[in-house]
N, C-alpha and C positions, 0 to 999 in steps of 0.2 A: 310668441303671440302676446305676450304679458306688455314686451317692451311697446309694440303696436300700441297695444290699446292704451296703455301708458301715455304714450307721443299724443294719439286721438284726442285723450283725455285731458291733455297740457292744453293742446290748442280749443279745445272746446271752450275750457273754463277761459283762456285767456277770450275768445269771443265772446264770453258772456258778461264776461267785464266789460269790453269796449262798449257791447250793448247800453248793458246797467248805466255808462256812463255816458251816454246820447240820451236816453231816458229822459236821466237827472236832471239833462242841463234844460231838456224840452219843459219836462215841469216845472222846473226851478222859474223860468223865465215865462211860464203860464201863470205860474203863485204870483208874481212881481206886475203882471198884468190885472189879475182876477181876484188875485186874494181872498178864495174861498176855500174852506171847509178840504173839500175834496181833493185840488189840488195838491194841499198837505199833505193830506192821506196820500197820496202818486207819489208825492217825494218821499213820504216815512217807508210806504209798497217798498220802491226804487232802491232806497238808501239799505234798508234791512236784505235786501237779494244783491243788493252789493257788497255787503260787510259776508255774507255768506260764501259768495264766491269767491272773496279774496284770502275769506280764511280755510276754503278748501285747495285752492289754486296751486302746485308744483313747482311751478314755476317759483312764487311767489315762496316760497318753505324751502326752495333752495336758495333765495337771494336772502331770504334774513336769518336764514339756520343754519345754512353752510350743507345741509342736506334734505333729501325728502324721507318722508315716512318710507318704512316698505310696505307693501299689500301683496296678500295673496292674489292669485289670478280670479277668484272667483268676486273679490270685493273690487278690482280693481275692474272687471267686465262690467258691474254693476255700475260703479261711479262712472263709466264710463256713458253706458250708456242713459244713466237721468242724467248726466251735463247736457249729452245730446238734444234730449228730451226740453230739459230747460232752455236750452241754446234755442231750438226750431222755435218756441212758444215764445221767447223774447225774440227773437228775427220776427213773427206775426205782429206781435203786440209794438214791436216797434215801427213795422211800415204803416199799421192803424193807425199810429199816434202822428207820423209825420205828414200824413194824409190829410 
């Protein structure tokens, strides 16, 4: 069950990366248009939940460590499911934003 939700957990965070970085480039190319105040704010939002996700990421702690942390089953259900949680919320916030 651990390795599941493990796998789960891989692929979430790597989707919430791709998100984070559709986001970015939406904002980024908003600021470059608009250059206001707010749009800043989207890209600093964006960039801060990007640098989070990458530094929780498995994948990403196997390709520059050579391994991952290990977690108990009950931490590893947990991170599992807030990636989910943040994944669905950023899958929303991003068909908002390409709309």
């Amino acid at each position: 069950m651990t390795d599941l939700l493990y796998t789960v957990y891989s692929v979430v965070t790597v989707g919430n990366i791709f998100l984070l970085l559709v986001l970015s480039y939406i904002f980024v190319q908003d600021y470059m248009k608009v250059r206001s105040k707010f749009t800043i704010g989207l890209v600093l939002f964006a960039g801060l939940l990007l640098l989070k996700a990458l530094i929780s990421c498995p994948i990403i702690s196997l390709f520059f460590f050579g391994s991952t942390c290990s977690y108990m089953e009950a931490e590893v259900r947990l991170e599992a499911y807030a990636a989910l949680v943040q994944f669905l919320g950023l899958l929303v916030f991003t068909y908002i934003v390409i709309r």
